[in-house]
GULO-859307 format. One record per residue: x, y, z of N, C-alpha, C, O in turn. Coordinates in nm, 2 decimals, m for minus. Each point is the difference from the previous one (the first is absolute). Layout:
% GULO-859307
{site {X; Y; Z}; {X; Y; Z}; {X; Y; Z}; {X; Y; Z}},
...
//
This chain:
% GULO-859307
{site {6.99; 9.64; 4.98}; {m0.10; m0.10; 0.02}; {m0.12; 0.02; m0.10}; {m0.03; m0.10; m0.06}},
{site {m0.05; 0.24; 0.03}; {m0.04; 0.02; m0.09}; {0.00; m0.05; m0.11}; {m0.10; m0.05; m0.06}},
{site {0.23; 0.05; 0.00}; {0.05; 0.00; m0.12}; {0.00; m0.17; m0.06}; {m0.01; m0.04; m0.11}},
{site {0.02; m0.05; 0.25}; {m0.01; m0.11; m0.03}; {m0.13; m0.06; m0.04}; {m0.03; m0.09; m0.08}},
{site {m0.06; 0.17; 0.18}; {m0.12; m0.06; m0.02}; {m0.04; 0.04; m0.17}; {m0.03; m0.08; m0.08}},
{site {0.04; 0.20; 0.07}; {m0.07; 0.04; m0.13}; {0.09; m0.08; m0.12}; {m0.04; 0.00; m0.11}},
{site {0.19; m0.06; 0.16}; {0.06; m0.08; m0.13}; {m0.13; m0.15; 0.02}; {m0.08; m0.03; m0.10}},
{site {0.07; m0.04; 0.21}; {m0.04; m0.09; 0.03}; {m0.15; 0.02; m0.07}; {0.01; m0.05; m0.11}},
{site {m0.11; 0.09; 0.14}; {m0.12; 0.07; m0.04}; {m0.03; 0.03; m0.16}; {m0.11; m0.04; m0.06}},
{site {0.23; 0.13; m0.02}; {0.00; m0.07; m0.13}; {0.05; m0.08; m0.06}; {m0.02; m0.03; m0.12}},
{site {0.11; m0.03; 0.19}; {0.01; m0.19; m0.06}; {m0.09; m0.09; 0.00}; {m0.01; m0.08; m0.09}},
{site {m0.09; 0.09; 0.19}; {m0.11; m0.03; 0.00}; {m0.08; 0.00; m0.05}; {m0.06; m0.10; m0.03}},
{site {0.00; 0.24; m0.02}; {m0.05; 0.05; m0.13}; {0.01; m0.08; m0.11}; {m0.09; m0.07; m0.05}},
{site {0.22; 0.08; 0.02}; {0.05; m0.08; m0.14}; {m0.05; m0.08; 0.01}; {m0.07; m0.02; m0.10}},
{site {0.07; m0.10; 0.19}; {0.03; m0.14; m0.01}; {m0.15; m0.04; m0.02}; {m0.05; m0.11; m0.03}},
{site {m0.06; 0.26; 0.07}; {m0.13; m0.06; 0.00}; {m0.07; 0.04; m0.12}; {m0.10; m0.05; m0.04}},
{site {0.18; 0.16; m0.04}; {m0.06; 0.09; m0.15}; {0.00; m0.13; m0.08}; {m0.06; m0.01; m0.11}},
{site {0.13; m0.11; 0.17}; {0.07; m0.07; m0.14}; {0.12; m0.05; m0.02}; {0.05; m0.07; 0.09}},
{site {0.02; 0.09; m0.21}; {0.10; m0.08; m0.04}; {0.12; 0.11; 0.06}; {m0.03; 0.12; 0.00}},
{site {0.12; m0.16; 0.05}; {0.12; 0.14; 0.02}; {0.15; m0.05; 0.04}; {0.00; m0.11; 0.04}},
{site {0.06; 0.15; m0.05}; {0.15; 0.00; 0.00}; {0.07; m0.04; 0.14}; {0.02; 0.08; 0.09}},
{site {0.01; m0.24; m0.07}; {0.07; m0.03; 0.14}; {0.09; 0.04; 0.02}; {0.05; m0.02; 0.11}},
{site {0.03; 0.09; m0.21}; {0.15; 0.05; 0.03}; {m0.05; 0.13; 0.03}; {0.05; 0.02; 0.11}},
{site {m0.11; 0.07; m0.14}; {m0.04; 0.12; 0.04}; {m0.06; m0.02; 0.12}; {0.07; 0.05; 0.09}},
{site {m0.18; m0.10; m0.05}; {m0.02; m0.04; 0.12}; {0.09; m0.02; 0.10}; {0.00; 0.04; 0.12}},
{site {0.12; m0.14; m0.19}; {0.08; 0.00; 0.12}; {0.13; 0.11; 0.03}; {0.08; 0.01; 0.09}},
{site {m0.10; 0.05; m0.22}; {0.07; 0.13; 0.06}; {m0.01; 0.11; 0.07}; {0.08; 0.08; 0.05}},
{site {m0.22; m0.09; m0.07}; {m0.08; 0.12; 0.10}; {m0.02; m0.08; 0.12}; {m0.02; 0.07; 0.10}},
{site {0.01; m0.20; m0.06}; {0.02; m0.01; 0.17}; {0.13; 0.02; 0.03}; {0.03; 0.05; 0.11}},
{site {0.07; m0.10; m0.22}; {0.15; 0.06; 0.08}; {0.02; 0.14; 0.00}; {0.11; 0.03; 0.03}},
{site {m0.18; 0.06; m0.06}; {0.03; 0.16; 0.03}; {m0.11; m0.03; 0.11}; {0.05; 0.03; 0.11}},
{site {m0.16; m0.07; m0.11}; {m0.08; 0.01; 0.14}; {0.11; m0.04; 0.12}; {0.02; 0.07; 0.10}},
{site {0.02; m0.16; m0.12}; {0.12; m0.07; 0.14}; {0.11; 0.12; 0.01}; {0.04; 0.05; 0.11}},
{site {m0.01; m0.02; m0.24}; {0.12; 0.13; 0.01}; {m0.09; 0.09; 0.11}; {0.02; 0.02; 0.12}},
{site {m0.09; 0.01; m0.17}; {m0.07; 0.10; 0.04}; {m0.08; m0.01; 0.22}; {m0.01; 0.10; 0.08}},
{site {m0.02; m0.25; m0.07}; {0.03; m0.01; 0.14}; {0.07; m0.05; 0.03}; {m0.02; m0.03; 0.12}},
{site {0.09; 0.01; m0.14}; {0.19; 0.01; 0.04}; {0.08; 0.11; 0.05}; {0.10; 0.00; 0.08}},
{site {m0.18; 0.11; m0.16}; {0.05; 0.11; 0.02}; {m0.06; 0.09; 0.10}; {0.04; 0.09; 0.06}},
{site {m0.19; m0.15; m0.07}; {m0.11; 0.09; 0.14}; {0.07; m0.05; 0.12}; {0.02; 0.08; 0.09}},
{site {0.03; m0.21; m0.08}; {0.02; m0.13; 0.12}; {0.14; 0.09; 0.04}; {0.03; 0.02; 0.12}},
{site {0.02; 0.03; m0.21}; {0.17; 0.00; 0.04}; {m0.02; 0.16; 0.02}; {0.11; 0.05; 0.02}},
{site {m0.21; 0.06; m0.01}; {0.00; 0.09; 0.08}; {m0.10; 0.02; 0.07}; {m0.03; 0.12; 0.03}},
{site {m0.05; m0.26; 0.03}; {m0.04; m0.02; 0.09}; {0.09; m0.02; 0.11}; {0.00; 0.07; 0.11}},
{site {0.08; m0.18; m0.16}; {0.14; m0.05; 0.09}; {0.09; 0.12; 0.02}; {0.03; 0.01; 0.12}},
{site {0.01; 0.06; m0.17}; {0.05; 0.10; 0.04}; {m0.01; 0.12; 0.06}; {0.08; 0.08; 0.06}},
{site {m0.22; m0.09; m0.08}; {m0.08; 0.07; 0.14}; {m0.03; m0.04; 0.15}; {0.01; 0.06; 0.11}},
{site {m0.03; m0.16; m0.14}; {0.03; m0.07; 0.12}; {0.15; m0.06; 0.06}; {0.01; m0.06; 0.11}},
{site {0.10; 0.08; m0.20}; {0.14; m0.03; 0.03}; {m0.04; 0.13; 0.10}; {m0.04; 0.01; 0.12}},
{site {0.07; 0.06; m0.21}; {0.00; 0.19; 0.08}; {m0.02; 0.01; 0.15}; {0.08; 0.03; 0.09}},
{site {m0.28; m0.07; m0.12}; {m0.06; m0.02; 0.15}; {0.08; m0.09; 0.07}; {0.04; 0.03; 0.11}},
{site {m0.02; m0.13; m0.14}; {0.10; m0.06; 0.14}; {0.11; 0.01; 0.03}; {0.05; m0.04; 0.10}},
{site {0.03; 0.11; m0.21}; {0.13; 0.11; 0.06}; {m0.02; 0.12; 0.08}; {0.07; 0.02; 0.10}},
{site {m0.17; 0.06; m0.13}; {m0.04; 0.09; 0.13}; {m0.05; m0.04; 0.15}; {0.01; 0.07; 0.10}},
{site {m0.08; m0.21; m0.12}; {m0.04; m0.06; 0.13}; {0.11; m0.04; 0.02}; {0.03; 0.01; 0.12}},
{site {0.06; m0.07; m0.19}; {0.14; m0.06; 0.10}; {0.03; 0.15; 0.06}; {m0.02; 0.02; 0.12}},
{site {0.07; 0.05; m0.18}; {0.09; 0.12; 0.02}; {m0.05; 0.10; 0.16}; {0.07; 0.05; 0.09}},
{site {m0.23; m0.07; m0.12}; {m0.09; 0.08; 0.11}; {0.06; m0.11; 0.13}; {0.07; 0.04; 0.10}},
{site {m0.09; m0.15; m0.10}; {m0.01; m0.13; 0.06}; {0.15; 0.02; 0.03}; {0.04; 0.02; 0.11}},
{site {0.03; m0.01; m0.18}; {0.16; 0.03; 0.05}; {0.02; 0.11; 0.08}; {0.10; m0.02; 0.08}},
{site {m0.16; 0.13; m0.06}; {0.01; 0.13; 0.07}; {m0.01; m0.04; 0.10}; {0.09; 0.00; 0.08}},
{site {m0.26; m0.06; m0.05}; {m0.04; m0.06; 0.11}; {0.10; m0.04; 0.10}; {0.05; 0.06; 0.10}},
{site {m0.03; m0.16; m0.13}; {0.09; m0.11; 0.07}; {0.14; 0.04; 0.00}; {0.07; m0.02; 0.10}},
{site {m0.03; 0.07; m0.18}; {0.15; 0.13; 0.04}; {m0.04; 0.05; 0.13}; {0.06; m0.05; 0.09}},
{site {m0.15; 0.15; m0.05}; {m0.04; 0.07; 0.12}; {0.03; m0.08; 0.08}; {0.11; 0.01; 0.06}},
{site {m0.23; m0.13; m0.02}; {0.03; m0.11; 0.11}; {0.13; m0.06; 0.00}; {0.04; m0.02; 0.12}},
{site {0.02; m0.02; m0.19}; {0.14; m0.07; 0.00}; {0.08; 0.11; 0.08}; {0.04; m0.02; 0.11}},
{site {m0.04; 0.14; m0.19}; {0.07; 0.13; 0.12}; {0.00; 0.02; 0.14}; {0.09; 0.01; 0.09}},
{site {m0.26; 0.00; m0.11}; {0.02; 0.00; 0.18}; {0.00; m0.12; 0.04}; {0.01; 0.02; 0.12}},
{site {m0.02; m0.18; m0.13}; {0.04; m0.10; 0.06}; {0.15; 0.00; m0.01}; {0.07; m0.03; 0.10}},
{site {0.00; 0.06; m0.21}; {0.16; 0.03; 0.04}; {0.01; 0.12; 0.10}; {0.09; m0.01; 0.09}},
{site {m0.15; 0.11; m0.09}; {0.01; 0.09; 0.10}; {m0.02; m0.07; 0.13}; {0.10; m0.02; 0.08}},
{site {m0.19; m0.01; m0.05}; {m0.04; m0.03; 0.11}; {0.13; m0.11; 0.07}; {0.09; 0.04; 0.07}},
{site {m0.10; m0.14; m0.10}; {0.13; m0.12; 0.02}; {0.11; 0.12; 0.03}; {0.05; 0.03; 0.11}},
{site {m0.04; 0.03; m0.20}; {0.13; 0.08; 0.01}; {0.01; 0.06; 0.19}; {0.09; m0.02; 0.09}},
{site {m0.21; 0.09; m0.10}; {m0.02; 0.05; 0.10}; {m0.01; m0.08; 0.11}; {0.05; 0.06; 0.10}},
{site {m0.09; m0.16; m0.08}; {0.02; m0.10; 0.13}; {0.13; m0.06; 0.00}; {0.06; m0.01; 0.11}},
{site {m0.02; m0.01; m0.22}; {0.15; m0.06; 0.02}; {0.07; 0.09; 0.08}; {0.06; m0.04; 0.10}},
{site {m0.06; 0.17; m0.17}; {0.08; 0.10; 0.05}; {0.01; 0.05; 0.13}; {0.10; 0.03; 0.07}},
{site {m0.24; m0.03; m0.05}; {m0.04; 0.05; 0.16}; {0.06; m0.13; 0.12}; {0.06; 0.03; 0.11}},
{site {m0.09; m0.14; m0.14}; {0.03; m0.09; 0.07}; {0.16; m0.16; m0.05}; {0.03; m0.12; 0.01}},
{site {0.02; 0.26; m0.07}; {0.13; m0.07; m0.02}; {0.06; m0.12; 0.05}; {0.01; m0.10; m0.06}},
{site {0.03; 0.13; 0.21}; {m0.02; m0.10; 0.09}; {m0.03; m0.14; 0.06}; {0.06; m0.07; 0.08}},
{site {m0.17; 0.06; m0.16}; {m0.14; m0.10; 0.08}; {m0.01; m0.08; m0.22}; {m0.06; m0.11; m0.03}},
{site {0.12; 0.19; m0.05}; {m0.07; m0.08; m0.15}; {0.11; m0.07; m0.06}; {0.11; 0.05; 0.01}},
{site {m0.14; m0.17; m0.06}; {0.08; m0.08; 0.02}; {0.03; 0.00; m0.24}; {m0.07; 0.06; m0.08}},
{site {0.20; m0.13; 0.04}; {0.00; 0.01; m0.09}; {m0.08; m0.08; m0.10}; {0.05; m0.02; m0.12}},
{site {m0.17; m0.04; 0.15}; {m0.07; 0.01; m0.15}; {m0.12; 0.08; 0.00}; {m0.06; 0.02; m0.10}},
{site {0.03; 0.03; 0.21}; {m0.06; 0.14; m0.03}; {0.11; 0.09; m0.11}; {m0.03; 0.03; m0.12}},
{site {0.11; m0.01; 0.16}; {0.10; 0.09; m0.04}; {0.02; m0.02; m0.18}; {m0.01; 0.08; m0.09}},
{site {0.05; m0.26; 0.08}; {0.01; m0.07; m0.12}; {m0.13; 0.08; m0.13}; {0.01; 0.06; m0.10}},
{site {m0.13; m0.11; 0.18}; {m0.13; 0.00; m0.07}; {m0.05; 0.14; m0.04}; {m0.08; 0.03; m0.09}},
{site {0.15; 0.07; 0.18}; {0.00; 0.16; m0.02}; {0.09; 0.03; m0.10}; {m0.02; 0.07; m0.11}},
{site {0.11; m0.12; 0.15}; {0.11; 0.02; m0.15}; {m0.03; m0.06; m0.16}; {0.05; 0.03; m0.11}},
{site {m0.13; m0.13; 0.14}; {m0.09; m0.06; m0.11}; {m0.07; 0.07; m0.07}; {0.01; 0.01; m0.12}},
{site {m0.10; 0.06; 0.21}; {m0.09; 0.03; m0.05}; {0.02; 0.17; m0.09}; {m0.07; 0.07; m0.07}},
{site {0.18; m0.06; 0.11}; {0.05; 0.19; 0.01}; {0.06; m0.01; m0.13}; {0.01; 0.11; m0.07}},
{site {0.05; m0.25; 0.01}; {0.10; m0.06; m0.11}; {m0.16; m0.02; m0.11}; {m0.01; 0.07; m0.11}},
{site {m0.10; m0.15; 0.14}; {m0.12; m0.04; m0.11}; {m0.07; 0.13; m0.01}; {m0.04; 0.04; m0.11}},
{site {0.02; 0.06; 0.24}; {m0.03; 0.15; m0.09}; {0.09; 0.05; m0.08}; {m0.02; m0.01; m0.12}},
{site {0.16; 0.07; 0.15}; {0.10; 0.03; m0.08}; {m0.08; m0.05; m0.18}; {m0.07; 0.05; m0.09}},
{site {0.12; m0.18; 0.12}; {m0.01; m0.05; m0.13}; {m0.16; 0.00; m0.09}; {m0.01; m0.04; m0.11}},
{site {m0.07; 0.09; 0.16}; {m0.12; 0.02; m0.03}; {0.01; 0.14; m0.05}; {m0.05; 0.03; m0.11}},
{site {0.12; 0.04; 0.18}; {0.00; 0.13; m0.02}; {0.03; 0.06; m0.16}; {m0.06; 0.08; m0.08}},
{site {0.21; m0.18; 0.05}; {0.07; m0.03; m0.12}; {m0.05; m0.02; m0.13}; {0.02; 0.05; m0.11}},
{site {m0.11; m0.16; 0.17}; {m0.09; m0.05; m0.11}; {m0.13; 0.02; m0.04}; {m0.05; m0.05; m0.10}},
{site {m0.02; 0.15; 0.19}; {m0.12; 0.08; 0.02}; {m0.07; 0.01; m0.17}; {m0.09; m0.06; m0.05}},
{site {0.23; 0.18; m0.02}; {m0.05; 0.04; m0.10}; {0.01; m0.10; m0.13}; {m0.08; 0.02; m0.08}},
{site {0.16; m0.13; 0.05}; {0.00; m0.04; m0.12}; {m0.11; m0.14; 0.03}; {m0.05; m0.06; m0.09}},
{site {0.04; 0.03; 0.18}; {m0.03; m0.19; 0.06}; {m0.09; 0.06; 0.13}; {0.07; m0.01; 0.11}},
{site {m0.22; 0.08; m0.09}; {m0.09; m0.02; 0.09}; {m0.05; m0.13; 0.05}; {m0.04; m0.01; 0.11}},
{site {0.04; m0.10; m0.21}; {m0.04; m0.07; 0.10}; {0.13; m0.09; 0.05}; {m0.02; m0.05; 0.11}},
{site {0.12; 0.03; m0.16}; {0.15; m0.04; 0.11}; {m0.01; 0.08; 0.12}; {m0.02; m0.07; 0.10}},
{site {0.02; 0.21; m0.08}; {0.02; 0.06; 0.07}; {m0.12; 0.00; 0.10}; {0.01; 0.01; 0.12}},
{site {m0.12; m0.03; m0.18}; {m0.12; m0.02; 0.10}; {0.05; m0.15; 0.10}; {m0.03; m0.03; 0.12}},
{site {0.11; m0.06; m0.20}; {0.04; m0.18; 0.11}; {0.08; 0.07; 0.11}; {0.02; m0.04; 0.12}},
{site {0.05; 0.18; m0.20}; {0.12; 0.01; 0.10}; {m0.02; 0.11; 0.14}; {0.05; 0.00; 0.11}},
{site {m0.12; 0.05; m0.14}; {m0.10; 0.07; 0.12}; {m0.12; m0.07; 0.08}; {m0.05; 0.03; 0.11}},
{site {0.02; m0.11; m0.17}; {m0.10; m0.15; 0.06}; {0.09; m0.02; 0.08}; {m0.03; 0.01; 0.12}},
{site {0.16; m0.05; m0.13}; {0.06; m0.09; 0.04}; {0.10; 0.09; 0.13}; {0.06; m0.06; 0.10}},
{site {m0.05; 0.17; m0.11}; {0.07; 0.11; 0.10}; {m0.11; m0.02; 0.08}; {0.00; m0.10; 0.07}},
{site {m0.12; 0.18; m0.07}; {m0.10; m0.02; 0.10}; {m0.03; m0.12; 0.05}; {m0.06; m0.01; 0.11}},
{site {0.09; m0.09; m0.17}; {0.00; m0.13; 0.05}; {0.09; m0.01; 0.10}; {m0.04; m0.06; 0.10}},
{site {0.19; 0.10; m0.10}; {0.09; m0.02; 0.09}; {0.06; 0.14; 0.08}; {0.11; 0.00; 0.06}},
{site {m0.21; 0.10; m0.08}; {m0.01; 0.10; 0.10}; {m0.06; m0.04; 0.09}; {0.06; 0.01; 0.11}},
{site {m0.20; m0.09; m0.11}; {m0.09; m0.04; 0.10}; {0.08; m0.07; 0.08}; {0.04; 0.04; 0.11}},
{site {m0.01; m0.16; m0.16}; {0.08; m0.11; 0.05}; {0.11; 0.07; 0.11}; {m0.03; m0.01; 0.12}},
{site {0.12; 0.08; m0.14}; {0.07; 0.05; 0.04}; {m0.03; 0.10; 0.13}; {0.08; 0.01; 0.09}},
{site {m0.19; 0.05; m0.08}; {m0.08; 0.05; 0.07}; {m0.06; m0.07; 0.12}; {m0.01; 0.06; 0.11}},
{site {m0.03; m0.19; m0.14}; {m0.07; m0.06; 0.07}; {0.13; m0.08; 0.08}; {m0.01; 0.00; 0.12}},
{site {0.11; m0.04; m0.18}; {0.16; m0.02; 0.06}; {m0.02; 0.05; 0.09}; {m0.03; m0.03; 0.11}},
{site {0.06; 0.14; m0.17}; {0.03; 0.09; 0.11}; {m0.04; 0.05; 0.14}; {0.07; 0.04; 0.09}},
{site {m0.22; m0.06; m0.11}; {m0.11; 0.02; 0.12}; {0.02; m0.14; 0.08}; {0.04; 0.02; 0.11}},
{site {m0.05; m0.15; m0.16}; {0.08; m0.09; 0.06}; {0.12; m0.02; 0.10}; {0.00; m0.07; 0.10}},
{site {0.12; 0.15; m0.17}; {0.11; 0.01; 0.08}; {m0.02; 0.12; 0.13}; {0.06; m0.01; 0.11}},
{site {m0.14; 0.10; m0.13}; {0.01; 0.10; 0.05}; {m0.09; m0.11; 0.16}; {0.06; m0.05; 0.11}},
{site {m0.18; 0.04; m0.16}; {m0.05; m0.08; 0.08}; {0.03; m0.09; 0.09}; {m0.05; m0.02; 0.11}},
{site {0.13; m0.04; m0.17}; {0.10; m0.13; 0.10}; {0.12; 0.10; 0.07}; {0.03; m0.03; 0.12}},
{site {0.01; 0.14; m0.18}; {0.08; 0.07; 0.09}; {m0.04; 0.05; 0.09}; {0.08; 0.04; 0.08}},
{site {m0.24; 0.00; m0.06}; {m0.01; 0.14; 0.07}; {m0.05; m0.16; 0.14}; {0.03; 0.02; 0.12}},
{site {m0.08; m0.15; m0.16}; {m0.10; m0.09; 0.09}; {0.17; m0.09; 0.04}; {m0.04; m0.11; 0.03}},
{site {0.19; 0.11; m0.03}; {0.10; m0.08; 0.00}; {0.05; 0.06; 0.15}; {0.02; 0.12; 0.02}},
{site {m0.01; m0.19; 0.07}; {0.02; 0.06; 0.08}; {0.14; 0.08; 0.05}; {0.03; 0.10; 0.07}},
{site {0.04; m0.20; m0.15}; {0.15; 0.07; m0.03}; {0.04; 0.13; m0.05}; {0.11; 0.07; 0.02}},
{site {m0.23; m0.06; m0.10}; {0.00; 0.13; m0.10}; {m0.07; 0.10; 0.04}; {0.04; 0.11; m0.03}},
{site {m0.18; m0.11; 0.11}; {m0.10; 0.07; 0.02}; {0.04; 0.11; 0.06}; {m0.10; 0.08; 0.00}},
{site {0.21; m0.02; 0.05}; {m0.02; 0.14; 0.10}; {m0.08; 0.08; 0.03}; {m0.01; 0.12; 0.01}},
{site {m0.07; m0.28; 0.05}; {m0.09; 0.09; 0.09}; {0.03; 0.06; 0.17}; {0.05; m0.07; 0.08}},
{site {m0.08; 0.21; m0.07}; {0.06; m0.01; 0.06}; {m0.05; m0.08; 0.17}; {m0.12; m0.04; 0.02}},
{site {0.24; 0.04; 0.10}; {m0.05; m0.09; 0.05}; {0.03; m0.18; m0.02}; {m0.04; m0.10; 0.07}},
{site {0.12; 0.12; m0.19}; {0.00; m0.15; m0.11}; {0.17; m0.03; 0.08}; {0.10; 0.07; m0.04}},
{site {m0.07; m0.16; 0.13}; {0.12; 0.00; 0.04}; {0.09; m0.08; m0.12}; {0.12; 0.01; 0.03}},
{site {m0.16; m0.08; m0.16}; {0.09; m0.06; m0.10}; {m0.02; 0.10; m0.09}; {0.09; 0.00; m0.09}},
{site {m0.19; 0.10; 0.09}; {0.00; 0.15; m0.13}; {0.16; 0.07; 0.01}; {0.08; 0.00; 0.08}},
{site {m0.09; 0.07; m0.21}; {0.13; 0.08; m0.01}; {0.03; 0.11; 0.12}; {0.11; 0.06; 0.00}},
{site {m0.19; m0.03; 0.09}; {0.07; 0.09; 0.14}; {0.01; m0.12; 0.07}; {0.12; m0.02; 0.03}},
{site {m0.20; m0.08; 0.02}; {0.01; m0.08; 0.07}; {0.15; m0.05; 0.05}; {0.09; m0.01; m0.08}},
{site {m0.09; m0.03; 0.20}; {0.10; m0.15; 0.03}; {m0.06; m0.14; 0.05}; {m0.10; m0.01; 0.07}},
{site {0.17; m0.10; m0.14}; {m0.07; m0.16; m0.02}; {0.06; 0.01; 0.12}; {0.10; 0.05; 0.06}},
{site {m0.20; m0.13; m0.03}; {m0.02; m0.06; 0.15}; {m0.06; 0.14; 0.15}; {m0.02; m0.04; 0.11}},
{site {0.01; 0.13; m0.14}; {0.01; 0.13; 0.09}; {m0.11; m0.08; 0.09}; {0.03; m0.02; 0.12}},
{site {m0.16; m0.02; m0.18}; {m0.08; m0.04; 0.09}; {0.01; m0.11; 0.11}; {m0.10; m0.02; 0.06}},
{site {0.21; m0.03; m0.04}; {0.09; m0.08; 0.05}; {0.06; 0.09; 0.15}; {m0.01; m0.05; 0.11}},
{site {0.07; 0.15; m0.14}; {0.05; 0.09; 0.11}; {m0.08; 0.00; 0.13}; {m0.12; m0.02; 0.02}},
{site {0.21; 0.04; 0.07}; {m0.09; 0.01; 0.15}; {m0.04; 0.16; m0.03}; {0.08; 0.09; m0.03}},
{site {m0.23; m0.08; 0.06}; {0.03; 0.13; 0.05}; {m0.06; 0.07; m0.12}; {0.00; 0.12; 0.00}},
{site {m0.04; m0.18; m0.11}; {m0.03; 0.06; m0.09}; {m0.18; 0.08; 0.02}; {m0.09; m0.07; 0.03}},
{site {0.08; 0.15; m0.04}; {m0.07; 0.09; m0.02}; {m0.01; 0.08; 0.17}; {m0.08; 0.09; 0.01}},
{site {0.15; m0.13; 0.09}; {m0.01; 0.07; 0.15}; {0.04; 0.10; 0.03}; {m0.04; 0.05; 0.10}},
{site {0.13; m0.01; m0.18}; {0.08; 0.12; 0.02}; {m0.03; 0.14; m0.06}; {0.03; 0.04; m0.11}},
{site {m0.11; 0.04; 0.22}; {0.00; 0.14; m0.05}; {0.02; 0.12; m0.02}; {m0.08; 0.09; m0.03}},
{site {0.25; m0.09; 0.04}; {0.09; 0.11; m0.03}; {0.17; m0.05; 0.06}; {0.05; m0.10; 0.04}},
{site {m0.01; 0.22; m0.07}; {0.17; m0.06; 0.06}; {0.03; m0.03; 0.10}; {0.09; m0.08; 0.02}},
{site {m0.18; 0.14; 0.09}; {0.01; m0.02; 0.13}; {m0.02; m0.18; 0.04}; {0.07; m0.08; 0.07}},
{site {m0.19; 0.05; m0.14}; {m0.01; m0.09; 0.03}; {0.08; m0.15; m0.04}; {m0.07; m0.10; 0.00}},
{site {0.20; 0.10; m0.03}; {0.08; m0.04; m0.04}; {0.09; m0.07; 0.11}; {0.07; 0.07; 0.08}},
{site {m0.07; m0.17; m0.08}; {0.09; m0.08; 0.14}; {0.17; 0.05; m0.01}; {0.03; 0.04; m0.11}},
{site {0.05; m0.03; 0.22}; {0.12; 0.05; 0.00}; {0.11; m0.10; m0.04}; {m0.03; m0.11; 0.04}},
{site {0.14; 0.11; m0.09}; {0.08; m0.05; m0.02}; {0.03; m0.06; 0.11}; {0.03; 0.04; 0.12}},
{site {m0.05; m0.21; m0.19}; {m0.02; m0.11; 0.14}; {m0.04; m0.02; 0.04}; {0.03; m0.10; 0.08}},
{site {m0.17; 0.15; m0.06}; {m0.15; m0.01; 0.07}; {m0.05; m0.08; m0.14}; {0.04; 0.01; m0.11}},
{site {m0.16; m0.12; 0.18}; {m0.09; m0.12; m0.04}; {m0.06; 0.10; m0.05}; {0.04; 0.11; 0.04}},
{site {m0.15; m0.11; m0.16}; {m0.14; 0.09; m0.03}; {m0.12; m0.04; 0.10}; {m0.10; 0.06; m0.02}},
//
């Protein structure tokens, strides 16, 4: 930048001493332009640099969170196998496939790989939140709930509340005889 100015500065000169040479003049602004062309273009290159390390830092980041949001899903899915239904499952699998491929592409293509971990964390959450969903409707379904006490829950029998006699009886003894009414 320097360099331009002081070409610019004695063109100037010239043009004010007097009589002077337009072709010379205009050759010294085109080495001035050479010349910030060339400040501009390791300007730009410095700042290419700087925003390949902010991608790259920015890529670590969000690697981490993508991890444990695929961790996490992982972990509810897992725990509550059961009760999670397949696009939790789908969206976990998504998301486990856009890290992978982030992973791949990390080193040659940061910012590809930065969409592709955006986009895992994007469908780890999702998946996650499925998941708390299904779990939720399972644990509040009354069919499902085993709670216990729950006569349609998995120990339960449907209809038991129905039975004569249900809850009166407090031991064997008290048990009517074959052929006896309760």
């Amino acid at each position: 930048m320097a360099a331009a100015e002081t070409v610019l500065l004695g063109v100037g000169r010239a043009r004010a001493a007097g009589p002077y040479d337009p072709l010379d003049a205009l050759r010294r602004l085109g080495e001035a332009e050479a010349s910030l062309d060339e400040a501009l273009a390791d300007m730009g290159a410095q700042e290419h640099e700087d925003s390949a390390q902010r991608t790259r830092t920015l890529l670590e980041r969000t690697t981490l969170t993508a991890r444990a949001a695929v961790a996490a899903a992982d972990d509810r899915i897992t725990e509550h196998r059961d009760a999670v239904g397949s696009p939790a499952r789908t969206r976990l699998a998504e998301a486990r496939r856009h890290l992978a491929q982030s992973e791949e592409t990390a080193g040659p293509d940061a910012p590809g790989a930065l969409v592709e971990v955006r986009r895992a964390d994007t469908l780890a959450r999702q998946a996650l939140a499925l998941a708390d969903a299904d779990v939720h409707a399972y644990e509040h379904d009354p069919q499902t709930s085993g709670e216990i006490g729950n006569p349609n829950g998995p120990g339960g029998v449907s209809g038991a509340e129905d039975l004569p006699g249900r809850g009166e009886l407090s031991g064997p003894g008290d048990l009517p005889a074959q052929g006896e009414e309760p």
